[in-house]
PABA-109040 format. One record per residue (C-alpha): x, y, z; residue in one letter; residue number from 0. Coordinates in Angstrom, 1 decimal. Example, Ala and Ser with C-alpha at 12.3 -4.5 7.8 and 13.67 -1.06 7.14 Angstrom:
! residues 2
+--------+--------+--------+------+-----+
:      x :      y :      z : code : pos :
+--------+--------+--------+------+-----+
:   12.3 :   -4.5 :    7.8 :    A :   0 :
:   13.7 :   -1.1 :    7.1 :    S :   1 :
+--------+--------+--------+------+-----+
//
This chain:
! residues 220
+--------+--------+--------+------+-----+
:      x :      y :      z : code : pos :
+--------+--------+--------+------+-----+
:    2.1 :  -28.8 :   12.5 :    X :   0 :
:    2.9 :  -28.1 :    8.7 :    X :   1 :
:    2.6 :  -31.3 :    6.7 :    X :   2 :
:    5.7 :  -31.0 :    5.3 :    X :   3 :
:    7.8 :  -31.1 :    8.5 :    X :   4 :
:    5.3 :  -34.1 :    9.7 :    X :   5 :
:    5.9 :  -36.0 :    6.8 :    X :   6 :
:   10.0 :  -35.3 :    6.9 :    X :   7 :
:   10.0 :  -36.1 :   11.0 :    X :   8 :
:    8.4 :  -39.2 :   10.2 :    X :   9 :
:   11.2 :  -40.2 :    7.5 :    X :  10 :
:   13.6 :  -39.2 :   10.3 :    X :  11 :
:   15.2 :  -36.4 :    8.0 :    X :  12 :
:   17.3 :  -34.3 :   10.0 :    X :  13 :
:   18.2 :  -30.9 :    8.2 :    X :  14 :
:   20.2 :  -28.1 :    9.7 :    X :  15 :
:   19.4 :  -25.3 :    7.4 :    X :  16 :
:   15.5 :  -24.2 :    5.6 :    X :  17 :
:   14.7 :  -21.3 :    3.3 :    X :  18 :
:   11.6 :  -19.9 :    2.6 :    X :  19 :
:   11.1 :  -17.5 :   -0.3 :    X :  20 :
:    7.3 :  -15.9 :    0.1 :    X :  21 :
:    7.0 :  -16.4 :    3.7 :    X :  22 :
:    3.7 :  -14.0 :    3.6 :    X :  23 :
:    2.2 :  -14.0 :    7.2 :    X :  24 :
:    4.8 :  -15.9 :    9.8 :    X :  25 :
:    2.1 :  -18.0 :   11.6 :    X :  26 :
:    1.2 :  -19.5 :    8.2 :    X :  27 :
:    5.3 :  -19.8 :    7.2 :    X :  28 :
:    5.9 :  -23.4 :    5.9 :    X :  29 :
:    9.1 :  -23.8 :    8.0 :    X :  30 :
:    7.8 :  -22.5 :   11.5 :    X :  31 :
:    7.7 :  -26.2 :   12.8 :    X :  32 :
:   11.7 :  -26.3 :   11.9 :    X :  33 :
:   12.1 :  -22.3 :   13.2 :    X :  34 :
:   10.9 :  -23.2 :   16.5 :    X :  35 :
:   12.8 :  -26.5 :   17.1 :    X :  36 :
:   15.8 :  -23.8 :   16.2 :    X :  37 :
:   17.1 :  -25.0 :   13.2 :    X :  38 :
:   18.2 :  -22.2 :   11.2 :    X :  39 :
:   16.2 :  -19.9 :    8.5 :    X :  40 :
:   16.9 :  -17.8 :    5.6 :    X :  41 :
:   14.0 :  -15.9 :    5.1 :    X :  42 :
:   12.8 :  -14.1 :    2.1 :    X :  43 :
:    9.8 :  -11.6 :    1.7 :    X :  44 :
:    9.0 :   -8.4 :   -0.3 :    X :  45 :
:    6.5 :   -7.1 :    1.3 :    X :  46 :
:    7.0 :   -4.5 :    3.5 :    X :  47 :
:    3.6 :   -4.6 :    5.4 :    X :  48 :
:    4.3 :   -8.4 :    6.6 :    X :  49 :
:    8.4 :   -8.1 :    6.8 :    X :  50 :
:    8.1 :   -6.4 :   10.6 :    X :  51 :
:    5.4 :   -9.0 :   11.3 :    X :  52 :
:    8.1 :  -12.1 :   10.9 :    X :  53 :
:   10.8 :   -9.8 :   12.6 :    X :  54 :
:    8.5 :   -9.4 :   15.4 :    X :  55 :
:    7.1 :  -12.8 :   15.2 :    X :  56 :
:   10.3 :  -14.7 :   15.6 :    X :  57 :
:   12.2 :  -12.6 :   17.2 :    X :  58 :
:   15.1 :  -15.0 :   19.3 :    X :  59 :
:   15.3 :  -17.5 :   16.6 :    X :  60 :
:   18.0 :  -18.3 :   14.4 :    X :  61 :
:   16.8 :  -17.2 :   11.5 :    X :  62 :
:   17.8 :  -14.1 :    8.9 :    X :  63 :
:   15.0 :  -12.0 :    6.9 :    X :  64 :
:   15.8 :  -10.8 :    3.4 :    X :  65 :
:   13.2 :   -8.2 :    2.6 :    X :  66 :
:   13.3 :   -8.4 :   -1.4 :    X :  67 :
:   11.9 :   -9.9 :   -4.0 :    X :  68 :
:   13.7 :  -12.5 :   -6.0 :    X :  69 :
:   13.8 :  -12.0 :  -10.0 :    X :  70 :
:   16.4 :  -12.3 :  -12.8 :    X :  71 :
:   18.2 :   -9.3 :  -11.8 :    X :  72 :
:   19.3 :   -6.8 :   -9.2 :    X :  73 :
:   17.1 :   -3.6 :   -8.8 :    X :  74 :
:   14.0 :   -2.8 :   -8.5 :    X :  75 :
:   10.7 :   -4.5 :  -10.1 :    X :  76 :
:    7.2 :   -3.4 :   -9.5 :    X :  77 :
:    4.6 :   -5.8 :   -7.6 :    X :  78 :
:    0.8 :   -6.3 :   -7.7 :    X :  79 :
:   -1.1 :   -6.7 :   -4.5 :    X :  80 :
:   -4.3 :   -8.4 :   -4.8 :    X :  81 :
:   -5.4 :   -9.1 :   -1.3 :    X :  82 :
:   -3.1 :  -12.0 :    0.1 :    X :  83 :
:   -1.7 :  -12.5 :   -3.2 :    X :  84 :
:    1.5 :  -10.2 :   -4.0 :    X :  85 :
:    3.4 :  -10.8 :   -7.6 :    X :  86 :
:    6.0 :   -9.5 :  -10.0 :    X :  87 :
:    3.4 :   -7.5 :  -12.5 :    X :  88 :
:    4.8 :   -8.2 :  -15.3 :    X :  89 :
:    4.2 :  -12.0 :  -14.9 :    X :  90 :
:    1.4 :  -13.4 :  -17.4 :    X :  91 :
:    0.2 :  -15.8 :  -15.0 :    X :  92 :
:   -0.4 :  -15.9 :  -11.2 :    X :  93 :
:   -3.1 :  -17.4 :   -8.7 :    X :  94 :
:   -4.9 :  -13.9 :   -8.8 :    X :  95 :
:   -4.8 :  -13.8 :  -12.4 :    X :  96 :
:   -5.7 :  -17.4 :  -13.4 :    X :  97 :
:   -8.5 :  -18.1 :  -10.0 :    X :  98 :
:   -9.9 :  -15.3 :   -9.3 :    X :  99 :
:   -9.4 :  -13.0 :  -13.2 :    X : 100 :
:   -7.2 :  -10.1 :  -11.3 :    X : 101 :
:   -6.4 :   -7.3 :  -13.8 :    X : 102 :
:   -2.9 :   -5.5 :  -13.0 :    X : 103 :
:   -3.7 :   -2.1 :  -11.7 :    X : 104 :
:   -1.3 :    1.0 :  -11.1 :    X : 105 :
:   -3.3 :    1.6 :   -8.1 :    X : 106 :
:   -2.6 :   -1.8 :   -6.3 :    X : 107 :
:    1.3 :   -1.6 :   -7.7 :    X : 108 :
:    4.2 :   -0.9 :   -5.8 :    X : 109 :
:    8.1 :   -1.1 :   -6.3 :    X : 110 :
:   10.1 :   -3.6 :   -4.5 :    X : 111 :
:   13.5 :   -3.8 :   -4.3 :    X : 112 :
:   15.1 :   -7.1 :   -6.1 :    X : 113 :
:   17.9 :   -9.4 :   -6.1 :    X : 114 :
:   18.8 :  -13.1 :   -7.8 :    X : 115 :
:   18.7 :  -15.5 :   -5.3 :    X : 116 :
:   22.3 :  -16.6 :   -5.4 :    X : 117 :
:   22.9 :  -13.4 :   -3.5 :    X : 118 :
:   20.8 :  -15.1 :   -0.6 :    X : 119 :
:   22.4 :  -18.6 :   -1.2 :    X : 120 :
:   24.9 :  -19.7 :    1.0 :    X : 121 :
:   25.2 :  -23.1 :   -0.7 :    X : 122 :
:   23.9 :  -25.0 :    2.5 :    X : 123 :
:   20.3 :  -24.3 :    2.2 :    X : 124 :
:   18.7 :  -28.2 :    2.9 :    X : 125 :
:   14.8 :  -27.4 :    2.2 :    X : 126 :
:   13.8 :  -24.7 :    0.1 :    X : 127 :
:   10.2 :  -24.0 :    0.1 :    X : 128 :
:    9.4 :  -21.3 :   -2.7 :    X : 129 :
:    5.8 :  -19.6 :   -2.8 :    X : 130 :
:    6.3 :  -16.6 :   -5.0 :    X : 131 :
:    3.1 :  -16.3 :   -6.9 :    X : 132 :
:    4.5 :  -16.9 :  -10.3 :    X : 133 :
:    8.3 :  -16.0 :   -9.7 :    X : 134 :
:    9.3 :  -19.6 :   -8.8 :    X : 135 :
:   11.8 :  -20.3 :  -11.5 :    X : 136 :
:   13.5 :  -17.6 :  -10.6 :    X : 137 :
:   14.9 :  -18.9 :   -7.7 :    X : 138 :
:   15.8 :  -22.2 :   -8.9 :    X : 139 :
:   17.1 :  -21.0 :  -11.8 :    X : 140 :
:   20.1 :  -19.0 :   -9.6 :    X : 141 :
:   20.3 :  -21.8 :   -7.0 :    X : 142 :
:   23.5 :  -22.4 :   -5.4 :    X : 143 :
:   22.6 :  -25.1 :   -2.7 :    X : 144 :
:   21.6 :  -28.7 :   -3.8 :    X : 145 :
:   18.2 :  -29.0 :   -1.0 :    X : 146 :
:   17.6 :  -32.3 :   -0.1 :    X : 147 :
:   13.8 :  -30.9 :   -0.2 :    X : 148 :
:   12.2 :  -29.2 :   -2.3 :    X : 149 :
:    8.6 :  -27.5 :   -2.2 :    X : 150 :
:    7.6 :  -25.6 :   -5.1 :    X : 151 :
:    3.8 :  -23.4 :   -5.8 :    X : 152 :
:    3.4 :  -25.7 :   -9.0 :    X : 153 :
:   -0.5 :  -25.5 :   -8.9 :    X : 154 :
:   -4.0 :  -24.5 :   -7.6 :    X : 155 :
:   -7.6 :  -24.7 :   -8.7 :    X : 156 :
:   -7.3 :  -23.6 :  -12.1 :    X : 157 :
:   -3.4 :  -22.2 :  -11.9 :    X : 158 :
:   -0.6 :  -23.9 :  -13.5 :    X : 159 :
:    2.8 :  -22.4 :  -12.6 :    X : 160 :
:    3.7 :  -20.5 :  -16.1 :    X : 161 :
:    7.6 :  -21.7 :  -16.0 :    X : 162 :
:    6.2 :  -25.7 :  -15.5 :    X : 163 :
:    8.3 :  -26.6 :  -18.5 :    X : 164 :
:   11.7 :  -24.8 :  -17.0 :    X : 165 :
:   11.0 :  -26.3 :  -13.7 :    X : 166 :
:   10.4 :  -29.6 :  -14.7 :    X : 167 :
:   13.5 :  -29.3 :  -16.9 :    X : 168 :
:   15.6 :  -28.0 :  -13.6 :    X : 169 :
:   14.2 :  -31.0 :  -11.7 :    X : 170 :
:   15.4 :  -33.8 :  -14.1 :    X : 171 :
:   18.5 :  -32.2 :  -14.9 :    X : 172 :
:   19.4 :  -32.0 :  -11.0 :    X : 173 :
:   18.1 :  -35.3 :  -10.1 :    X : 174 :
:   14.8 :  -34.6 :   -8.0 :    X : 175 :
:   11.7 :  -36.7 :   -8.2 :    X : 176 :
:    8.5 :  -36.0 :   -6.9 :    X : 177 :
:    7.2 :  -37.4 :   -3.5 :    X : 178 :
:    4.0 :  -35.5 :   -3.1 :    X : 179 :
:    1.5 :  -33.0 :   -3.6 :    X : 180 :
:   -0.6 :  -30.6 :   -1.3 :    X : 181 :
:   -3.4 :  -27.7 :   -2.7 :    X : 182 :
:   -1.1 :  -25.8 :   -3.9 :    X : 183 :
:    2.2 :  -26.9 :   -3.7 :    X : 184 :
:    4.7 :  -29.9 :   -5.4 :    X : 185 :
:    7.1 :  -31.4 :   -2.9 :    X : 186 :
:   10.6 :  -33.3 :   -4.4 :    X : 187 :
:   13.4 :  -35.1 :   -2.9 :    X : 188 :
:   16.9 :  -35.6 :   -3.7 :    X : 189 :
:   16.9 :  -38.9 :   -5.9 :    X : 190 :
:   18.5 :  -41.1 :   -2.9 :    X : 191 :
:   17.4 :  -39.6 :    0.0 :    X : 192 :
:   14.7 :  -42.8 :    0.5 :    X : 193 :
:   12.6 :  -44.7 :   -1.0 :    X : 194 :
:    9.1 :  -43.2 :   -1.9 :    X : 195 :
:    6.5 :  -45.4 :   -0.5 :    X : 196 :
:    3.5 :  -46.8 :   -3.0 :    X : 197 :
:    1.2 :  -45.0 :   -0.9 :    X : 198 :
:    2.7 :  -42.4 :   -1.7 :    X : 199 :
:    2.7 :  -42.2 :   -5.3 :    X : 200 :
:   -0.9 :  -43.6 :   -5.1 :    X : 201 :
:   -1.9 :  -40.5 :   -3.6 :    X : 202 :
:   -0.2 :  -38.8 :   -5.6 :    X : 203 :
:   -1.8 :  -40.2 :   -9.0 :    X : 204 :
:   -5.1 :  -39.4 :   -6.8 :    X : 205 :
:   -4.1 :  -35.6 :   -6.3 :    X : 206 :
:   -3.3 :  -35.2 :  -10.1 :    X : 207 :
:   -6.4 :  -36.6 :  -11.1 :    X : 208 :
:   -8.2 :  -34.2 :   -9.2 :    X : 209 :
:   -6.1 :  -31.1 :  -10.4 :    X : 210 :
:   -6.4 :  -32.4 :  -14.1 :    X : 211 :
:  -10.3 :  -32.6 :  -13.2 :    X : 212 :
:  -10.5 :  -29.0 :  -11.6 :    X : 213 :
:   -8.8 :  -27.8 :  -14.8 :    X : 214 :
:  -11.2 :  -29.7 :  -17.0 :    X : 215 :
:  -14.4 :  -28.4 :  -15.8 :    X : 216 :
:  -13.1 :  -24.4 :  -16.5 :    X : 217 :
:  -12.9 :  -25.6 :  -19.8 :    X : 218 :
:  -16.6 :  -26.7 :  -20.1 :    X : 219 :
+--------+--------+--------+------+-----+
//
């Protein structure tokens, strides 16, 4: 069970509609707990290799797969595969690049087809989870729906999102607050939808400690 549908169960959250943009392998997704209790999905992935695998994979659920990338514009874009990472080449700054020192190469480098995201958005999306190696902001930044979740690659060993300052700016400016973080990922709530518990934020001051340490030692 994915620790973000645990957690959201426990708070008695109900929610009719979830998106995930970067789904990568189904049996990994970060909505499958809410796919198979037949809520309804919006799906988004760009990689062709892994699209048939979530067709396949949850086939008679209510769900609908968009196989494109999300950027700033409609059209095509080229993407980097490096192993189980997949991003928008032209992005400065990635897991591959900053963890393990990928170095874009035309070999690895495909084109995807691309679309801004308020093609895909509806406007009743209630989580959005958003794992695009990089391309994040994108998404929010074409966002129609107003998610009463929100889970967002922020962070990871030594990778810091490169649009922190833009996301961080969305989230004030839409009235989000953070509730928690996992290894990779920063979860937010609409302001309202309960009360964050102190345990909560003090594992949350725990977490950014550790990432802030992480960080540190690269530099040494």
């Amino acid at each position: 069970m994915k620790e973000i549908f645990k957690r959201l169960r426990n708070k008695n959250i109900a929610l009719d509609h979830v998106c995930e943009v970067g789904v990568y392998l189904p049996e990994t997704s970060n909505v499958i707990d809410f796919i198979k209790e037949n809520k309804r999905a919006t799906l988004v992935e760009a990689d062709s290799i892994t699209v048939e695998k979530i067709r396949h994979y949850f086939s008679g659920y209510d769900f609908k797969l968009h196989p494109v990338a999300v950027w700033d514009y409609n059209g095509t874009i080229k993407f980097s595969k490096a192993n189980a990472s997949t991003f928008v080449s032209e992005l400065k700054g990635s897991p591959a690049i900053a963890n393990d020192g990928y170095v874009v190469d035309e070999a690895n480098t495909f084109e995807v087809e691309c679309k801004i995201f308020s093609e895909i958005d509806d406007g009743s999306i209630e989580l959005l989870s958003i794992d695009i190696e990089g391309s994040e902001w994108y998404v929010l930044k074409h966002l129609i729906s107003k998610p009463k979740v929100l889970s967002i690659e922020t962070h990871g060993k030594y990778y810091t999102n490169p649009f922190m300052k833009e996301i961080n700016e969305w989230i004030i400016a839409n009235g989000y607050e953070l509730w928690y973080k996992d290894g990779s990922d920063s979860i937010f709530i609409k302001k309202g939808l309960f009360a964050i518990s102190k345990f909560d934020k003090i594992a949350l001051a725990i977490r950014d400690l550790r990432i802030k340490t992480r960080k540190l030692k690269k530099l040494k």
